[in-house]
Structures are given as structure tokens and as C-alpha cells.
C-alpha positions in Angstrom: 14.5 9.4 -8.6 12.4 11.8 -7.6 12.3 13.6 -10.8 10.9 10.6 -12.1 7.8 10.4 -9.9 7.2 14.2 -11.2 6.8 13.3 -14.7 5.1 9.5 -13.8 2.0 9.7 -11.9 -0.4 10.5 -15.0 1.5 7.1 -16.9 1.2 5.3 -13.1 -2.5 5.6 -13.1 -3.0 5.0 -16.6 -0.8 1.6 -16.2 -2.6 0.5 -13.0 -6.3 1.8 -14.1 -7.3 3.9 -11.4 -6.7 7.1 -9.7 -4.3 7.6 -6.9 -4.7 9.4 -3.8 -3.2 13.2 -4.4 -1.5 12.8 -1.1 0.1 9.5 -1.7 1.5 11.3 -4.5 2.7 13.9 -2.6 4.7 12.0 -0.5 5.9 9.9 -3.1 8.0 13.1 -4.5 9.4 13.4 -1.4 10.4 9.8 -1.0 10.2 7.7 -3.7 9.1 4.8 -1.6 11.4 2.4 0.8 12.0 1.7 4.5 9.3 3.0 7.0 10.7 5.3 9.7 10.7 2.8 12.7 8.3 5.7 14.2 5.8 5.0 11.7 5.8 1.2 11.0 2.8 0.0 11.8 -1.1 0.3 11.8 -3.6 -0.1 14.5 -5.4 -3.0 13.6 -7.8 -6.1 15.1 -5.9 -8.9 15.8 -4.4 -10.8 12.5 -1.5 -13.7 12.7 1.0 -11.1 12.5 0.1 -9.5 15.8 -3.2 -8.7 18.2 -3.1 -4.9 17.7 -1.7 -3.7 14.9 -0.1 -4.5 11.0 3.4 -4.0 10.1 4.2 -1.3 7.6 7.8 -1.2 7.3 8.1 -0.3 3.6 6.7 1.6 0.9 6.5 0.7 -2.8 6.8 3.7 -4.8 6.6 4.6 -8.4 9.5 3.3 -11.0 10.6 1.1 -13.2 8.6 -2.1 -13.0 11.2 -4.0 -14.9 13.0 -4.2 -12.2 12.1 -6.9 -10.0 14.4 -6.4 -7.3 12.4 -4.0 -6.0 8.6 -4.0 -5.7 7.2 -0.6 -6.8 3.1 0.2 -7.4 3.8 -0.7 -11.1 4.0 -4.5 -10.3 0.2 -4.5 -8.6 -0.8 -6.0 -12.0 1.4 -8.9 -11.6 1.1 -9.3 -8.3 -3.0 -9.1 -8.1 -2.5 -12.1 -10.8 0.3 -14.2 -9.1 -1.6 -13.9 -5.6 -5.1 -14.1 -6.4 -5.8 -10.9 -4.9 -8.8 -8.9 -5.4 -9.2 -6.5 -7.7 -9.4 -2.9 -8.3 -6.7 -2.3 -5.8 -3.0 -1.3 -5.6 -0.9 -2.4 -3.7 1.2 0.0 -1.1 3.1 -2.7 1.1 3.4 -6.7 1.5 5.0 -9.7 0.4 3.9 -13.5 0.0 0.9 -14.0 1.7 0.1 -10.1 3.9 -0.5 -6.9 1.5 -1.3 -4.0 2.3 -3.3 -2.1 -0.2 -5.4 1.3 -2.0 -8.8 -0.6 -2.2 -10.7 0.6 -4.9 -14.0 -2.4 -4.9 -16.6 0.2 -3.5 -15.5 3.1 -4.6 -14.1 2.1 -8.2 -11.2 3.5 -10.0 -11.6 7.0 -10.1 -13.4 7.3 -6.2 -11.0 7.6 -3.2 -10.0 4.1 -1.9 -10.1 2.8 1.5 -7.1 1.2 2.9 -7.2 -2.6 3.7 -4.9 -5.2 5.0 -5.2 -8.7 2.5 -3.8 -12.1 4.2 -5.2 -14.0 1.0 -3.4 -16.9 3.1 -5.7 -17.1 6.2 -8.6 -15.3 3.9 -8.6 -12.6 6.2 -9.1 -8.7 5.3 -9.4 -6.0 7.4 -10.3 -2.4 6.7 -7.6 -0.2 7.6 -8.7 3.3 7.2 -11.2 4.8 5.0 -8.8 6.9 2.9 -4.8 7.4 2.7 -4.7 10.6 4.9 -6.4 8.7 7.6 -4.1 5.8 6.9 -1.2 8.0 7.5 -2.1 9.6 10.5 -2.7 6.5 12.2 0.7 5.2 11.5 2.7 4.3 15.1 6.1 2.6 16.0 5.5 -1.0 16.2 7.7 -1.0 19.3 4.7 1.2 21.1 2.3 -2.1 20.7 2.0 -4.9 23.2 3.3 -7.4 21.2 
């Protein structure tokens, strides 16, 4: 798979409208997307129904085939945006149901570099998560290092 993601990122952006972040590319040729390391799955974060402290992030979606629906990859943000009423520019990086998380692209628009947000379109509750994907990264902890 991952000499799939070197050939796809120019037909990713083109097929989700925007420009993604050069290092969430290079870490999706390392990994593809999946399971978060248990070290790294979760966010710092204001209090949401989830938790008071933090966000899960226990997978990434990566990049391939989006005719595949057993697994969610960046490709089915389209869809998703749609069948959710999310908002839009964004991409979404993690989530199910009602709890994304997601490349927000509304202030700085498709070609800018997006902040990272947390959407519960459920509870109408966002929350600004970092201001790029680096930071996002680097703020990543074990969920079992939070209170709750």
C-alpha cells in the first residue's frame, strides 16, 4: 500500500479540492493510515462529551481506494461532509457517527495550511485543535496519561 500513496497524493487533492499538509503526507507513506499507537491516541482538548481533557484519536484514515467502504480513507470526506452535514472545506483525518476529527480549511481555504478541529455536529460543538498538522502531531499523548 504504500506505493500507492507515492503515486496518489496529486489525484487525493485534486479529488478532495484542497491542498494537504506536506507532513501529513509524509507520514502517510510511512503508514498508510490505521490504528493509533496507544502512545499517541489522543489530543489535549477542553472538555467535550467524550472526556474533560482531551479527544480520542485512535485511527487514521489514509489515502486509497474509496470504493471500498469497509474502511474510511480521506477519499470518502466528500461523502461523509454530505451524509453528516459537516462543514466545509475540510477533510476529514479521524471520526465516526457523530465526533470527527478534521484538516479545516474555512479560514485559510484550499490551498492555505488548515487548522486542526474537533466537529461533534451532534452536540454542535467544535473545538480548535491545533493551528496546523505538525502542531497537531506533537501534541498527540496516550489517552491512559489523562484523568479520565
Amino acid at each position: 500500500m504504500c506505493t500507492e500513496i507515492n503515486r496518489t497524493p496529486d489525484w487525493a487533492e485534486r479529488v478532495l479540492g484542497v491542498r494537504l499538509p506536506e507532513d501529513l503526507l509524509r507520514l502517510l507513506r510511512i503508514q498508510n493510515g490505521g490504528v493509533v499507537s496507544d502512545a499517541w491516541d489522543a489530543c489535549p482538548a477542553e472538555a467535550t462529551f467524550c472526556a474533560n481533557d482531551h479527544v480520542p484519536f485512535d485511527q487514521l484514515f489514509g489515502i486509497g481506494p474509496a470504493d471500498q467502504f469497509d474502511v474510511l480513507t480521506l477519499l470518502h470526506t466528500p461523502y461523509l461532509l454530505r451524509e453528516w452535514g459537516l462543514p466545509t472545506p475540510c477533510v476529514l483525518l479521524s471520526g465516526q457517527g457523530h465526533c470527527w476529527i478534521t484538516l479545516d480549511y474555512r479560514t485559510c481555504g484550499p490551498y492555505g495550511a488548515p487548522s486542526v478541529a474537533w466537529i461533534d455536529n451532534e452536540m454542535d460543538h467544535e473545538l480548535q485543535l491545533a493551528p496546523d498538522f505538525r502542531a497537531f502531531v506533537e501534541h498527540l499523548a496516550a489517552s491512559a496519561s489523562f484523568l479520565d
